[in-house]
N, C-alpha and C positions, 0 to 999 in steps of 0.2 A: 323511367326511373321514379320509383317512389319516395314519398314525405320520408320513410325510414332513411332510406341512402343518402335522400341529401340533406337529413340533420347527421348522419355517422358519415358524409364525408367531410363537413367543416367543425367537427367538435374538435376542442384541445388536443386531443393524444394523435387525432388521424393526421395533424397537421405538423407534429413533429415524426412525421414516420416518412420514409422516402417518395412516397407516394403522395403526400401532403405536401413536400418542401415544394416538388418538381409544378403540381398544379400551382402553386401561390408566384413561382414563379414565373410561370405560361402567361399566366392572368395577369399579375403585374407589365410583364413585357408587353403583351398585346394592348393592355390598357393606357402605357405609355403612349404606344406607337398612334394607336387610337384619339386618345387627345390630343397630342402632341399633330398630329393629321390635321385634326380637328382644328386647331388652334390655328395654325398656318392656313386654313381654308378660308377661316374666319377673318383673318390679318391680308391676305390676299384680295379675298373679294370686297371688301371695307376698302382698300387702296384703290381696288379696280374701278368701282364706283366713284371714286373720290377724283379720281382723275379724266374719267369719263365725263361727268360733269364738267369740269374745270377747263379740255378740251372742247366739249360742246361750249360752253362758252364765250371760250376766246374764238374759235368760229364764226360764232352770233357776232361779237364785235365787233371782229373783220370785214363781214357784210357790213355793218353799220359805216365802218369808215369808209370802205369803197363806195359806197350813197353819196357821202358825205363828198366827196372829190369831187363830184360834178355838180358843185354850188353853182350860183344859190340855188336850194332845190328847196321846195315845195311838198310834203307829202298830207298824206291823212291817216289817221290812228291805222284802218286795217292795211293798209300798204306798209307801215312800219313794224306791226306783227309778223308780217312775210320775211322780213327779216332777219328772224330768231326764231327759234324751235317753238314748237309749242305750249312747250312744258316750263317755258320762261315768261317773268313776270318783268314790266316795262313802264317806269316811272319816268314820268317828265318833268325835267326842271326848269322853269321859265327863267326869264331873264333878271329876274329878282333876287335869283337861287331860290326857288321857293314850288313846290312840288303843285306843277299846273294838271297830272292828268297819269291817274296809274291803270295800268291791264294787267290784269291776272288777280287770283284770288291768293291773299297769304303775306302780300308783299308788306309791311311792317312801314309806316310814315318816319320812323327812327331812321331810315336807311339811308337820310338824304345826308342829313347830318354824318353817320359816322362812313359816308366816304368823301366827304365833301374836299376835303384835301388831296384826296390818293386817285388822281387819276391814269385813267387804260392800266389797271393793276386787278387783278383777279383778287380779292379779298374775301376770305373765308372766318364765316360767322359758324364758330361750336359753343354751345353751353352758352351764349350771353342772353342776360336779363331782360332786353328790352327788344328779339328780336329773335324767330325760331332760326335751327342749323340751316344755312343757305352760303351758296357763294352769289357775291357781288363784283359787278366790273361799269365803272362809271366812264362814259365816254363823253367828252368836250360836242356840241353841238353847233358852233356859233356859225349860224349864218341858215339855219335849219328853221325853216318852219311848219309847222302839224297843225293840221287843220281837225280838231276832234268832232265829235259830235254837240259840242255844247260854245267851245269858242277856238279863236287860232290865238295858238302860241309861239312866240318867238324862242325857241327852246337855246338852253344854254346848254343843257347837259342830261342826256338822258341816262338811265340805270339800267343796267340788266339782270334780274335777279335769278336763281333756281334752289328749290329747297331741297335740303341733305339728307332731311330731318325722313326723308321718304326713305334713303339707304339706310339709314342707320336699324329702319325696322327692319328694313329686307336682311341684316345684317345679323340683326337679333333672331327672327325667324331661323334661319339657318343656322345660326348657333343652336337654337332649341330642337330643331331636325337632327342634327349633329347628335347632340347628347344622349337623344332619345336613340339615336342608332347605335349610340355606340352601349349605351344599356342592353337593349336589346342581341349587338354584337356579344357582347363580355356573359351575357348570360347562357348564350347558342354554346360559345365556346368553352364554359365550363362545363356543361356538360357534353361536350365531343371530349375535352380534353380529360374528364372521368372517366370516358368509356374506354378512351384510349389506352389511358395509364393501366388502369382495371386488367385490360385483356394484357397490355404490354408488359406490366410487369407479375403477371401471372407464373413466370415459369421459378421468380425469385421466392413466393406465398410458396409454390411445390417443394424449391430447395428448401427453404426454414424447415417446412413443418418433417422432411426427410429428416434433416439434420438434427432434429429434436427426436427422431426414432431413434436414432444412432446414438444419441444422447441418453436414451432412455432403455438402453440396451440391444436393441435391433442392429448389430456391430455388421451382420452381412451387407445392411443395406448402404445404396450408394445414390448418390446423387441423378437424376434423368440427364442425360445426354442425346440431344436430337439430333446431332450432327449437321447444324446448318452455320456452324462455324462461326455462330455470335458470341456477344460478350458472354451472356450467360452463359454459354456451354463452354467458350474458356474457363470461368470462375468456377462450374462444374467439376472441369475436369482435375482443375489447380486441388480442389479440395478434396474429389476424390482420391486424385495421388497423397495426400496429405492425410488423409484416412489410413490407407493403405500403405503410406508409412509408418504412420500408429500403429494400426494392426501388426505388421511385421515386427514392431519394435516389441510392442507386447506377447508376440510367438516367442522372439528372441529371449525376451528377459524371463518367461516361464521356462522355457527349452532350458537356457544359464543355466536357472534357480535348480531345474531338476537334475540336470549333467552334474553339475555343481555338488549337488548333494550326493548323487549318486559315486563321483569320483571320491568323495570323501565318506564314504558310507562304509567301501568293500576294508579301507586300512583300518578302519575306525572296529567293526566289525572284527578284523584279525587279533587288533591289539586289546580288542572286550572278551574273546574268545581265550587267547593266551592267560590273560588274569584272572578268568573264572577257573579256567582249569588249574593255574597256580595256588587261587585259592580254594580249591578242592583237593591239594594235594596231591596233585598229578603229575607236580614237577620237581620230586624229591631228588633225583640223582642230580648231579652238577653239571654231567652233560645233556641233562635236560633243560637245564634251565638257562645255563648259556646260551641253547639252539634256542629257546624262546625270548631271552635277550637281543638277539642276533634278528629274529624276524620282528621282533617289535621296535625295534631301531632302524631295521628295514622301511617300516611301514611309516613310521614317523620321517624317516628320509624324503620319502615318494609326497607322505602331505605338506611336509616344509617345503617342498619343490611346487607342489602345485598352489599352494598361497603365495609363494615367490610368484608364480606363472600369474597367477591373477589378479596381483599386486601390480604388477608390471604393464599388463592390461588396461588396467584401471587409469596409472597416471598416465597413459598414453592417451586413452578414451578420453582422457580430460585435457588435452592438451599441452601438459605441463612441456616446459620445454629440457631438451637433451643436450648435455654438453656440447660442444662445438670447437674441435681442433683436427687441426692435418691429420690426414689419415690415410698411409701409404696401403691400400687393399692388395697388392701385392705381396708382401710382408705378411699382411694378416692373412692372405689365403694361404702361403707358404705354411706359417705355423698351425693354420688349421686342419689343413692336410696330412700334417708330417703329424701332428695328434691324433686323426684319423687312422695311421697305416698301424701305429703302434698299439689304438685299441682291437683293429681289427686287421690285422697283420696278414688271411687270407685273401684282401681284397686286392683286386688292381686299381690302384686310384691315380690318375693321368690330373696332372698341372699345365695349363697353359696358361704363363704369366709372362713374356718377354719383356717386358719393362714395366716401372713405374706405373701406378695407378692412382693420383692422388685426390681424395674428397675432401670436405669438411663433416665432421659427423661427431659419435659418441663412440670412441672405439670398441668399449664394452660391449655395445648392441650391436655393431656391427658385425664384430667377431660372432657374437650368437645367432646372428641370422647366418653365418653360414655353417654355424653347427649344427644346426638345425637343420639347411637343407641337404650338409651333406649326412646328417645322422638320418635323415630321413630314406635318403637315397641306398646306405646302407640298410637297414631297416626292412626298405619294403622289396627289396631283392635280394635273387639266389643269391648263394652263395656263389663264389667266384664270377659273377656281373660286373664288366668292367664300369669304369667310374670313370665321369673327366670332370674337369672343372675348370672353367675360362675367364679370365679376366682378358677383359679388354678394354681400352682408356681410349678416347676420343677426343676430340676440342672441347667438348661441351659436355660428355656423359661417359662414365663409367658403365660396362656391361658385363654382369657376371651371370655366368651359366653352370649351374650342376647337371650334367645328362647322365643317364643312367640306361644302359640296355635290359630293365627287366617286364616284366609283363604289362605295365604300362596303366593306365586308368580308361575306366569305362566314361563313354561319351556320358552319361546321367548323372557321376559322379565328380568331373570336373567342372561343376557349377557350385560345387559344396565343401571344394579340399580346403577353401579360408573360413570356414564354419568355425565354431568354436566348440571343441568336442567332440566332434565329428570325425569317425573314422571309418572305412570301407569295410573294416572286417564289424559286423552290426551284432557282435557276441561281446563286444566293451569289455574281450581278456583283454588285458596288459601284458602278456605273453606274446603276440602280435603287434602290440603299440606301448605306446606311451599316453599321455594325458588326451592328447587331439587336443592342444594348444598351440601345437610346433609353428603351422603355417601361416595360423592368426596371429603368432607373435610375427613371425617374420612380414606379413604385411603390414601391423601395423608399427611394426619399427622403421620400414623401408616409407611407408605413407609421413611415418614424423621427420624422415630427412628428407621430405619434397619427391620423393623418387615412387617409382611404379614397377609393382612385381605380376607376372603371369605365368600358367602353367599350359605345358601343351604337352600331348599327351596320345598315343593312341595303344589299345590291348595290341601286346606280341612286340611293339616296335621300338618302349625305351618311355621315359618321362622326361621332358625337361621344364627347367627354373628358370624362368630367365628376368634378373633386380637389375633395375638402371636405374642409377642414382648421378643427382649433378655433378658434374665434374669441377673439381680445385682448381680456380682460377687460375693461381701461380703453384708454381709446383716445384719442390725442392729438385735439388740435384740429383741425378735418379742412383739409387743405391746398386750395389754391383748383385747383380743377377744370383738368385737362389734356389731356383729349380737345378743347378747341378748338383746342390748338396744334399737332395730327397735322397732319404735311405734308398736301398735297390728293394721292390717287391719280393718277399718270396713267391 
């Protein structure tokens, strides 16, 4: 890693970017844990020492008392070192209180004095002015005598000293080992923890600067998906679908705009055609100009239907919400039906409604979703094709079915019949159809009462519709049966 990389990895902006938060907080963590190691290491071996002595000591003591039981006893300076570690200093007190004879290098003439009171007690010397860090333990001697190299003393009380002052460096040492490692750690680990993030989050650098194509007009492209089923190739996939429901939305709303126009182009077009020729004089006699009255009221009929149709559309696409009362679907298929035989008095149209069918809904759009499927069912079959139509009520859901025996829809075209404008015959006469609204009203009026419409379908065999809508909780008294009263079929 060079001088570049690691000034543009800890400048201001890299460390507000995801890549900078994630190191600072690696760093920080480890750096804690590191100290925080460190500190307790530090606090540990400081104790350890500290007690180590303190038991060496009372040790040393021990030995001195057991001596001391088999009075009167007699010893000499090195016979009395054999008694205590090495690493201990041994001040004698003669009978005066008065310090006859010290061994070891270090040991402080202060020491007599400040245990002169506190005996067989372990007393620890930190920080004081007249005496380095040591522990001291003063033991009673009386009846002991030491024969030194220079005179014999009748000992009252000897000291046993060890200094601390040695841990305390071993202490510090190791704290400055510590820090230096952990520098040394904290430094290793930002740069592993660079390389890492760099390569790891490499696949997120690929998405941005993707998504800045697609941004910048590049609509085909899409996000890399490696398929190893990590985060990234979820958030991959999330925004490719999210793309590509943009993209469809934008097909959609171009497709609209041009149907749209197109449907309102051909009346638009009729009724410009009629008035040019009106005003060129072409429509002198009265039955000419009636018959062009008559198709320009036509034409204005067909567009005030289809701004109704995609008015209708609209506050549904928005949500807005739909009246909400009982709604006996029985009833309303009866009348829809019995409206049916009288527009189209050739057809066989079959009711199955045996009782009651009650929702909650808009009855307006209820009713026109099934003018719709059954104008449709008319519509796109022969003549004389029989017709049924089924209501059926359940506990919990209403199921109404239009079937029809005519030629049926092709397998490529039942993925398209809820299209909006969309119609099988691809010549967009209206001699054939109507606007190619029909079925997108009726899904999305059947989607605004909670319910689910689908169409099955095969060429030769019949279409059917089949709307299931929630069923009316409570349900009136059910009304007296009205499929006896359907005219008879010619």
């Amino acid at each position: 890693m060079n001088a570049r990389t690691w000034v543009s990895a800890v400048t201001p902006h890299r460390l507000t970017t995801i890549r900078g938060r994630l190191l600072i907080g690696v760093l920080v963590l480890l750096a804690a844990g590191l100290v925080g190691n460190s500190i307790a290491g530090a606090v540990t071996l400081r104790t350890y020492l500290h007690h180590r002595a303190e038991a060496t000591l009372r040790e040393s003591g021990d030995r001195v008392h057991q001596a001391l039981e088999e009075r009167p006893q007699t010893v000499d300076g090195d016979q009395l070192a054999t008694l205590v570690e090495p690493l201990m200093g041994i001040t004698v007190i003669d009978a005066s209180g008065k310090i006859a004879e010290q061994v070891g290098a270090g040991v402080p003439r202060a020491i007599n004095g400040l245990t002169e009171d506190r005996l067989d007690q372990v007393l620890t010397f930190d920080g004081a002015t007249s005496v380095p860090d040591l522990l001291a333990l003063r033991i009673p001697t009386a009846g002991l005598t030491i024969t030194t190299s220079h005179q014999v003393v009748e000992a009252s009380a000897v000291i046993l000293t060890m200094r601390t002052d040695i841990d305390r460096v071993t202490v510090a040492d190791f704290i400055s080992g510590q820090a230096t490692s952990v520098g040394i750690t904290l430094v290793l680990a930002f740069a592993v923890a660079l390389l890492i993030l760099r390569i790891g989050l490499r696949p997120l650098g690929t998405m941005a600067d993707t998504a800045d194509d697609i941004a910048s007009g590049a609509r085909s492209e899409r996000l890399p998906v490696h398929g190893s089923h990590t985060e990234t190739d979820r958030l991959a996939i999330a925004v490719n679908d999210a793309f590509d429901a943009q993209a469809r939305a934008e097909t959609q709303i171009r497709d609209f705009a041009a149907d749209a126009s197109h449907e309102l182009r051909t009346p638009l077009a009729t009724i410009s055609g009629w008035l040019d020729l009106y005003n060129q004089g072409g429509l002198s006699a009265p039955a000419d100009l009636n018959r062009a009255l008559e198709r320009v009221d036509g034409e204005v009929g067909r567009m005030r239907l289809l701004v109704e149709e995609l008015s209708l559309l609209a506050r549904l696409d928005a949500g807005r919400p739909l009246d909400s009362q009982p709604v006996d679907l029985q009833r309303l298929a009866t009348a829809v039906v019995q409206d049916a035989q009288v527009v189209a008095p050739d057809r066989a149209i079959d009711l199955y409604a045996p009782e009651p069918a009650g929702v909650h809904g808009d009855q307006p759009r209820l009713q026109q979703v099934l003018n719709n499927l059954l104008g449709n069912a008319i519509q796109h079959t022969p003549p004389g094709t029989t017709i049924t139509v089924t209501v059926q009520p359940t506990a919990t859901h209403v199921t109404i079915r239009v079937t029809d025996h005519g030629p049926g829809i092709p397998p490529g075209d039942l993925t398209r019949v809820f299209d909006r404008f969309w119609r099988a015959d691809t010549s967009r006469s209206r001699a054939n159809g109507g606007s190619g609204l029909g079925l997108a009203i009726v899904q999305a009026i059947v989607h605004a009462h909670h319910g689910t419409v689908r169409v099955a379908s095969a060429p030769g065999t019949g279409t059917t519709v089949t709307v299931t809508l929630p069923a009316q909780r409570e349900q009136a008294a059910p009304p007296a049966p009205l499929t006896a009263d359907l005219p008879d079929t010619p």
